[in-house]
PAPALO-642184 format. One record per residue (C-alpha): residue number from 1; residue in three letters; x, y, z. Coordinates in steps of 0.2 Angstrom, whole numbers. Each point is the difference from the previous one (the first is absolute). Layout:
<atoms>
<n=NUM; res=ALA; xx=X; yy=Y; zz=Z>
...
</atoms>
This chain:
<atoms>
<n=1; res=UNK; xx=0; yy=0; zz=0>
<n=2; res=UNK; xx=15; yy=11; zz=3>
<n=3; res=UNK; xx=6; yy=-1; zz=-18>
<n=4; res=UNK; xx=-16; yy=4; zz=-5>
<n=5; res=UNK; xx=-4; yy=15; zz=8>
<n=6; res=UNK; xx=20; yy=4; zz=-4>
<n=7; res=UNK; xx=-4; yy=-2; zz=-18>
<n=8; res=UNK; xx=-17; yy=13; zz=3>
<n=9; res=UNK; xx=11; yy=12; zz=10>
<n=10; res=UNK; xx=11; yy=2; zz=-15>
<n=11; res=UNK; xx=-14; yy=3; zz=-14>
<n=12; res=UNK; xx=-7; yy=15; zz=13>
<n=13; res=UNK; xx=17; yy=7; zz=2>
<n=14; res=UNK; xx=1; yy=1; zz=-19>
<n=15; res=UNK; xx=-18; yy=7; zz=-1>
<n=16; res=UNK; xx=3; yy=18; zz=3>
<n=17; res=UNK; xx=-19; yy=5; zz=-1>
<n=18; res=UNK; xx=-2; yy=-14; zz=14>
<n=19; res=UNK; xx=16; yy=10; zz=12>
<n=20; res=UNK; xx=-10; yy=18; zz=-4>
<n=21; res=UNK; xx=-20; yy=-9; zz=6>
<n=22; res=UNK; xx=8; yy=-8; zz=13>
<n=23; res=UNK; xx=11; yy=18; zz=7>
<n=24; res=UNK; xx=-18; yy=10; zz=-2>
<n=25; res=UNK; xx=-9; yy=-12; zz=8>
<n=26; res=UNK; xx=12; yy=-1; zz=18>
<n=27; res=UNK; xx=2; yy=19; zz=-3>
<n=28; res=UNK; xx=-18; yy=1; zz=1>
<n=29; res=UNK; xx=-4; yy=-8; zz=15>
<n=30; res=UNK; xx=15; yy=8; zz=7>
<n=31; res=UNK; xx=-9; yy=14; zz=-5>
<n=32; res=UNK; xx=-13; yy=-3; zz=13>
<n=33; res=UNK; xx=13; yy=8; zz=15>
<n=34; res=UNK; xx=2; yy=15; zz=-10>
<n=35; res=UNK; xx=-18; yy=5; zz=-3>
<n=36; res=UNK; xx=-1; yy=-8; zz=19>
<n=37; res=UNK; xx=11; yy=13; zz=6>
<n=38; res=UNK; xx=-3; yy=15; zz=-11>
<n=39; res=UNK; xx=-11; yy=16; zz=12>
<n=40; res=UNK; xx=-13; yy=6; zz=-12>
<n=41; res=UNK; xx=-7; yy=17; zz=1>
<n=42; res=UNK; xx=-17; yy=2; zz=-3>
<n=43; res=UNK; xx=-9; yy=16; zz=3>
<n=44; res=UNK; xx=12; yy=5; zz=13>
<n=45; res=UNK; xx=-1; yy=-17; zz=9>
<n=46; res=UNK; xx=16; yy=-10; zz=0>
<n=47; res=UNK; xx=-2; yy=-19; zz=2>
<n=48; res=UNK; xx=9; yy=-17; zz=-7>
<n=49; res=UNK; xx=-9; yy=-17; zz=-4>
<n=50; res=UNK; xx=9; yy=-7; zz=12>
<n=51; res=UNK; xx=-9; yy=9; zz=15>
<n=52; res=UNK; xx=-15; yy=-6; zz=-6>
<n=53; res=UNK; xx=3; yy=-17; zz=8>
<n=54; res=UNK; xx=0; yy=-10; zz=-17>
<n=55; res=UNK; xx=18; yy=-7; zz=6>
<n=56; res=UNK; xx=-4; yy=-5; zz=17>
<n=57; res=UNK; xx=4; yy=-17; zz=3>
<n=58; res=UNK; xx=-11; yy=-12; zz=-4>
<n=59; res=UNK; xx=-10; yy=10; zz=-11>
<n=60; res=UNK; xx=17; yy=4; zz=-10>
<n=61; res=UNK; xx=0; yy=-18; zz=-7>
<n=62; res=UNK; xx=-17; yy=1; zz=-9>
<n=63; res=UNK; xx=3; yy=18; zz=-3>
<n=64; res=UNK; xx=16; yy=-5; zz=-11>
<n=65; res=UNK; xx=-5; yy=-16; zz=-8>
<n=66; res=UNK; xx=-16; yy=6; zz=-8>
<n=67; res=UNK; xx=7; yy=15; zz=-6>
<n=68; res=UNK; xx=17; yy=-9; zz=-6>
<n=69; res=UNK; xx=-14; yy=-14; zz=-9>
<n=70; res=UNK; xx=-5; yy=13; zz=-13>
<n=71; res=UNK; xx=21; yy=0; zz=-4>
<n=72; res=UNK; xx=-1; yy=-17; zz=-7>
<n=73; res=UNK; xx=-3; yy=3; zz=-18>
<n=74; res=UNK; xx=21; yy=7; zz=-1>
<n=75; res=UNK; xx=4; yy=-20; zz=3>
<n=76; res=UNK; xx=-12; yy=-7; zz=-9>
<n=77; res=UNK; xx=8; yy=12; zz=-14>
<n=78; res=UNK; xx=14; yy=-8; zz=4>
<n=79; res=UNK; xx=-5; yy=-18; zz=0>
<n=80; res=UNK; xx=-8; yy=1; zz=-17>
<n=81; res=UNK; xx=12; yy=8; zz=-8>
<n=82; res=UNK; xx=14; yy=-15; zz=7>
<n=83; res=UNK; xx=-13; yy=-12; zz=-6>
<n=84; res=UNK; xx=-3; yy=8; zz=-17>
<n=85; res=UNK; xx=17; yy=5; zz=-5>
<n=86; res=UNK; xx=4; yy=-21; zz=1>
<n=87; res=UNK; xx=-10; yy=1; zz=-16>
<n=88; res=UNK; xx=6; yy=16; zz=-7>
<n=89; res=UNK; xx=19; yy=-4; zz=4>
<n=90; res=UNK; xx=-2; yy=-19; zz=-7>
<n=91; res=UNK; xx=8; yy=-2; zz=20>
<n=92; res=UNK; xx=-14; yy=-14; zz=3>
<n=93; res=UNK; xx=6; yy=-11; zz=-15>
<n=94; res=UNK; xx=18; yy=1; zz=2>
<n=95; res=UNK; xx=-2; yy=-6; zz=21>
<n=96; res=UNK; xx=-10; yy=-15; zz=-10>
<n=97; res=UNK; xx=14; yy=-3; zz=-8>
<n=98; res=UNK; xx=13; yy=1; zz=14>
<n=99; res=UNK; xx=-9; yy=-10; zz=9>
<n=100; res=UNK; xx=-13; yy=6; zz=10>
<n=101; res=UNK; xx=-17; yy=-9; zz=1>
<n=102; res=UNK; xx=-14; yy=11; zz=0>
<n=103; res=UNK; xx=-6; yy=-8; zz=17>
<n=104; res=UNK; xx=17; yy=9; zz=7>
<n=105; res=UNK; xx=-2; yy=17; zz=-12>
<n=106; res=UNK; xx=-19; yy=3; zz=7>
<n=107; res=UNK; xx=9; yy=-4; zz=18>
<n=108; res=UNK; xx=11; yy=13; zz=-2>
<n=109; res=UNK; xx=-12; yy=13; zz=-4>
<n=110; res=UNK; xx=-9; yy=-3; zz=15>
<n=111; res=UNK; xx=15; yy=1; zz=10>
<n=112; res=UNK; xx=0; yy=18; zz=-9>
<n=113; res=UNK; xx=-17; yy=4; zz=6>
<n=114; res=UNK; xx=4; yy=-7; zz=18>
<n=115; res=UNK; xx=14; yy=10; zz=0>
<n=116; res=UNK; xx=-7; yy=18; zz=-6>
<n=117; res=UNK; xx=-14; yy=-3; zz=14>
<n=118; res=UNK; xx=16; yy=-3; zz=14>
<n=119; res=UNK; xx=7; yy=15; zz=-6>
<n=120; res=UNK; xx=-17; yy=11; zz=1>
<n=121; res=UNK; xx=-5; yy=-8; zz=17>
<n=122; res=UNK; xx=17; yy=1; zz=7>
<n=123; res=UNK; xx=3; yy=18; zz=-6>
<n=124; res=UNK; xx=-17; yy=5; zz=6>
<n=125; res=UNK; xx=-1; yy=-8; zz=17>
<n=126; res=UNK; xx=17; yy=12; zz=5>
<n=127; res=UNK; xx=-9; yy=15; zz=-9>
<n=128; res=UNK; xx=-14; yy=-4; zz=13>
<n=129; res=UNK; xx=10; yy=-6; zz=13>
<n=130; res=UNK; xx=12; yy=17; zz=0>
<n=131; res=UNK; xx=-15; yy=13; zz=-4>
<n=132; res=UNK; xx=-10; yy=-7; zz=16>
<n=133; res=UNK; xx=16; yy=-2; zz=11>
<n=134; res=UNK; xx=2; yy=19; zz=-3>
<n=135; res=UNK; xx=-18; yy=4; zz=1>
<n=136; res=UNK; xx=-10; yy=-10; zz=7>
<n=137; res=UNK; xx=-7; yy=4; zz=18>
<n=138; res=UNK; xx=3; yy=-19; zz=4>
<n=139; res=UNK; xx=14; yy=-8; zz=-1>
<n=140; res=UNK; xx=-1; yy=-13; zz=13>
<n=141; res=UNK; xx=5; yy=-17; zz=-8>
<n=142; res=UNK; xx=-17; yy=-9; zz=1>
<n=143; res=UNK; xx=-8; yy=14; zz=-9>
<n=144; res=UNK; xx=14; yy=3; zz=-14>
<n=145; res=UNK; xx=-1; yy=-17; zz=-7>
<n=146; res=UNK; xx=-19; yy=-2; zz=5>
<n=147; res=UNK; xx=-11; yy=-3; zz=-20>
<n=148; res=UNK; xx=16; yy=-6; zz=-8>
<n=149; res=UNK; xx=-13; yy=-9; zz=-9>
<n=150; res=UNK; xx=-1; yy=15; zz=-13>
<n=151; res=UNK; xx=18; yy=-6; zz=-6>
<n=152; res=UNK; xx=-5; yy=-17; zz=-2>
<n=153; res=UNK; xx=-14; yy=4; zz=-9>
<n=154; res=UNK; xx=10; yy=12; zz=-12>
<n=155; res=UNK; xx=11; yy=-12; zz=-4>
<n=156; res=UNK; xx=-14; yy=-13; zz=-3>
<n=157; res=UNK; xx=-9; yy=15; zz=-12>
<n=158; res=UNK; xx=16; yy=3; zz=-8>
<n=159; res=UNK; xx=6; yy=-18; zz=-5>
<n=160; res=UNK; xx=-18; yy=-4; zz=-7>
<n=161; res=UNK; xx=-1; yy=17; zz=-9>
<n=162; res=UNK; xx=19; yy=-5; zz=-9>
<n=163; res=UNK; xx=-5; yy=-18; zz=-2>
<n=164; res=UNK; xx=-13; yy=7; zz=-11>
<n=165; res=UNK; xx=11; yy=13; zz=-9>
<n=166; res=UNK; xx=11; yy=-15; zz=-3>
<n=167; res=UNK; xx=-14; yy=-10; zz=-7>
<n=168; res=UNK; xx=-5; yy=14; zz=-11>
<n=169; res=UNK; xx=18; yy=3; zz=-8>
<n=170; res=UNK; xx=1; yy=-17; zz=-4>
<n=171; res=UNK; xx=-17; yy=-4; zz=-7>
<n=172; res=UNK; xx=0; yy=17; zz=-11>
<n=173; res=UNK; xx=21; yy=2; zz=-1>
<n=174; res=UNK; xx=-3; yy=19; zz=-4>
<n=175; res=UNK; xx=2; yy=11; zz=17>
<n=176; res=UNK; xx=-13; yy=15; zz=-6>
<n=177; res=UNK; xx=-12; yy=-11; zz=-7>
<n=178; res=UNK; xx=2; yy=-11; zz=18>
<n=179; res=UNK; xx=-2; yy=18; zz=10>
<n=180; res=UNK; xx=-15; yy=3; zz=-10>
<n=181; res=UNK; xx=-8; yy=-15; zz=2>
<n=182; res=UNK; xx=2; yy=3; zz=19>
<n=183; res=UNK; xx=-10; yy=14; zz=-1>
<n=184; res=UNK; xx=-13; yy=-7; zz=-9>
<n=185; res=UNK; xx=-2; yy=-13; zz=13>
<n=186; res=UNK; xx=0; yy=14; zz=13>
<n=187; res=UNK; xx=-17; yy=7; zz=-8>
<n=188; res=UNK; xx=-7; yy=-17; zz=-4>
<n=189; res=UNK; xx=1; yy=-6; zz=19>
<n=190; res=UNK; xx=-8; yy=19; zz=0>
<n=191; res=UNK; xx=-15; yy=-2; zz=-10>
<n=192; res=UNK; xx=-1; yy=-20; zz=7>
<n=193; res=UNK; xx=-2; yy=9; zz=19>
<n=194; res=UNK; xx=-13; yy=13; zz=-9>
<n=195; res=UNK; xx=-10; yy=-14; zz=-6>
<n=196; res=UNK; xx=3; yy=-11; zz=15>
<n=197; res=UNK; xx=-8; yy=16; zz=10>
<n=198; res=UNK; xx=-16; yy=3; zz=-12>
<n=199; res=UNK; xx=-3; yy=-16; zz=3>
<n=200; res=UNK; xx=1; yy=-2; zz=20>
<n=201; res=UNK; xx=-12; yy=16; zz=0>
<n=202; res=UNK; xx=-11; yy=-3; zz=-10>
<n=203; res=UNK; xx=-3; yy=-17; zz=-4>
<n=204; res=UNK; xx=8; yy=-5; zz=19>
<n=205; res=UNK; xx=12; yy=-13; zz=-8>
<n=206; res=UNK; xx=18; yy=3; zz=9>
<n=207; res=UNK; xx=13; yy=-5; zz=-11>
<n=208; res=UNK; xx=12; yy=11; zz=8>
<n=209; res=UNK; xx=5; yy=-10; zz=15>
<n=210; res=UNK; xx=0; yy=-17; zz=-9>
<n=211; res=UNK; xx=7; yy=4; zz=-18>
<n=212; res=UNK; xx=6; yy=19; zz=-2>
<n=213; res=UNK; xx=12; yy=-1; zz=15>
<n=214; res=UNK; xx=10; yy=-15; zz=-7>
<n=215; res=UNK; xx=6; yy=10; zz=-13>
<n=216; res=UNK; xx=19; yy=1; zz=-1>
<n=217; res=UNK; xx=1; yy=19; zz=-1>
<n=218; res=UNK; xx=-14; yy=2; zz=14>
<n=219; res=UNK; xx=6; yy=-11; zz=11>
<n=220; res=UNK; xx=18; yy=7; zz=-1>
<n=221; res=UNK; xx=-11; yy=18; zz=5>
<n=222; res=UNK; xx=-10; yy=-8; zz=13>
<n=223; res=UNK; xx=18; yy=-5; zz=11>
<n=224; res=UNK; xx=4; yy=18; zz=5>
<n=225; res=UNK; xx=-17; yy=9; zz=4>
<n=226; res=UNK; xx=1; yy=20; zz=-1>
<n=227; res=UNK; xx=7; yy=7; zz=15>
<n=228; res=UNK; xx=-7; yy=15; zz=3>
<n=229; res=UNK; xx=-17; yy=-2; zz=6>
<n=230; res=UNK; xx=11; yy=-7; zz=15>
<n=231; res=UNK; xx=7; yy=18; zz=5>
<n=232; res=UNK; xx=-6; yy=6; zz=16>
<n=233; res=UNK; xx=-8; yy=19; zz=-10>
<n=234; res=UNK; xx=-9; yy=-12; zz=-11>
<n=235; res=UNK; xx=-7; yy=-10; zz=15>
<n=236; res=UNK; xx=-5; yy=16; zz=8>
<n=237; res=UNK; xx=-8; yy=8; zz=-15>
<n=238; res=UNK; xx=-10; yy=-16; zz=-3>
<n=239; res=UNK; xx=-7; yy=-1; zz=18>
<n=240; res=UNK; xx=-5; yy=18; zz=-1>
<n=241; res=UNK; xx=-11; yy=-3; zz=-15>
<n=242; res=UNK; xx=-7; yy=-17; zz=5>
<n=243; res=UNK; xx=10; yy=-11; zz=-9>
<n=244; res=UNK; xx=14; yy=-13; zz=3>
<n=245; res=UNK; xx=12; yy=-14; zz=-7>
<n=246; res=UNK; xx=-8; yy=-16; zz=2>
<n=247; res=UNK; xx=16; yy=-9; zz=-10>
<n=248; res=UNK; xx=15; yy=-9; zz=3>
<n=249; res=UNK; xx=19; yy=5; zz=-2>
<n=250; res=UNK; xx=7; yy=-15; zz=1>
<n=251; res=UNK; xx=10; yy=-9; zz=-15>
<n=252; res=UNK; xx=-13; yy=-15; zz=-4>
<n=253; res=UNK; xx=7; yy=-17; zz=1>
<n=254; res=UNK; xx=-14; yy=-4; zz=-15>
<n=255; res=UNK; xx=7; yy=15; zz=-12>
<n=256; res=UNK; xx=18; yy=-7; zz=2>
<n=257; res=UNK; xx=-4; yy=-18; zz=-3>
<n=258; res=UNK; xx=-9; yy=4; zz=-16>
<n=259; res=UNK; xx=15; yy=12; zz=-3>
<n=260; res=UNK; xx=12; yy=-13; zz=1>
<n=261; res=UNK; xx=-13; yy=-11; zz=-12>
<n=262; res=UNK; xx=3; yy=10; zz=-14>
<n=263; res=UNK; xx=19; yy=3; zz=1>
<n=264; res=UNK; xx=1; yy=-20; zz=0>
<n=265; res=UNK; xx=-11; yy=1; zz=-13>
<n=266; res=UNK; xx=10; yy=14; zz=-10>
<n=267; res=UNK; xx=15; yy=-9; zz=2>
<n=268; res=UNK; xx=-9; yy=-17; zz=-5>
<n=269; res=UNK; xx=-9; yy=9; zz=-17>
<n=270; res=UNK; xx=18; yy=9; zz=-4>
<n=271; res=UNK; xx=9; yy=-17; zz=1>
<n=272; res=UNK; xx=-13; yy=-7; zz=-11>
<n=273; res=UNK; xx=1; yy=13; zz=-13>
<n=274; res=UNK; xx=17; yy=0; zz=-4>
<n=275; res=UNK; xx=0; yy=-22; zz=1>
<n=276; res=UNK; xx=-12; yy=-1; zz=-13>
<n=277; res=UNK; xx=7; yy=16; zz=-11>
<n=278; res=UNK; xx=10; yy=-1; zz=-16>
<n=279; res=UNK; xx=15; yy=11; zz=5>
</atoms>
């Protein structure tokens, strides 16, 4: 497995679009400190995001996972554009013929996706871990690393999400068209959960719970729940005009079991694919 991901390590470092993605991306979430800590002036009121108790410790966790979620697509970029380049650079064919099966070049992939989601998780849980250190108004150990289930949730969100970007390169070989085609899913689980809607209010028929939530993009949503409804303001102003959040925060066990469904089931199709294609 270690020459594998050797041999995967050295087609990124090659890739120089892949080095740029992957710079913005860490620079982006180490970005989150420098917003975190900038004092804002607004109407003659100065104030930072950080005071706001958004990096309190344990809400920091949630805070920075959802948040860092919507950063995603900069790997996924990434992954599709390693995958589709195989075609492109005739790189596929030639490991063929030095003697790589196709069991060990869809392994290696993999190994690529598991290791962009190390990266992000890693590089996020100490952008989390040194913003609520330095602003959090709890820093008692039992607290700090209280709902570290958020990172294992993102890495769970992240692995599926790239499983599926790898599948997609592979099964389409050209990375705009596979990008594109991510987006069309994204509306069609869209217009799937309008219908599914309609059709729970109306004709009292839900097909949200039992069909809508087992697809793959859904459920890689439905890990990290929005955070913000958590915040203490947000409470406050609910309570004062007769309404509340009746929901749970939690990372599901259910959502990440049927996460880890689809990226076997990714990693399965992609294997089958290049198997029975004439390269």
């Amino acid at each position: 497995m270690l020459k594998l991901l050797s041999i995967e390590l050295d087609k990124i470092k090659r890739n120089k679009a892949a080095k740029v993605i992957t710079i913005v991306y860490c620079s982006l979430i180490l970005g989150i400190s420098l917003i975190a800590s900038y004092e804002f002036d607004f109407a003659g009121i100065n104030f930072r995001i950080a005071d706001q108790g958004i990096f309190n410790f344990p809400f920091i966790w949630h805070f920075n996972v959802f948040m860092a979620s919507w950063l995603k697509i900069f790997f996924a970029i990434v992954i599709v554009s390693i995958v589709a380049n195989e075609y492109s650079y005739n790189t596929l064919k030639q490991n063929l013929i030095d003697g790589l099966s196709k069991k060990e070049f869809i392994l290696s992939k993999f190994l690529a996706v598991l290791l962009f989601s190390v990266i992000s998780s890693v590089v996020l849980f100490l952008v989390t871990l040194t913003l609520g250190i330095v602003f959090s108004d709890f820093t008692e150990i039992s607290i700090v690393f209280t709902d570290l289930q958020y990172m294992l949730g993102y890495f769970i969100k992240l692995t599926t999400f790239f499983s599926m970007c790898m599948f997609l390169g592979i099964w389409i070989k050209r990375s705009a068209f596979a990008i594109g085609f991510l987006g069309v899913w994204q509306v069609f689980e869209g217009f799937i959960f309008i219908v599914f809607s309609y059709l729970k209010n109306k004709k009292d028929i839900n097909l949200i719970d039992n069909v809508y939530n087992l697809l793959p993009l859904n459920a890689m949503s439905d890990l990290i729940a929005e955070p913000f409804t958590r915040l203490g303001a947000v409470q406050t102003l609910a309570n004062q005009v007769g309404e509340s959040f009746d929901k749970s925060y939690d990372v599901p066990w259910h959502s990440a079991l049927i996460c880890l469904v689809w990226t076997t089931l990714f990693v399965y199709w992609s294997y089958r694919i290049l198997k029975h294609r004439d390269l």
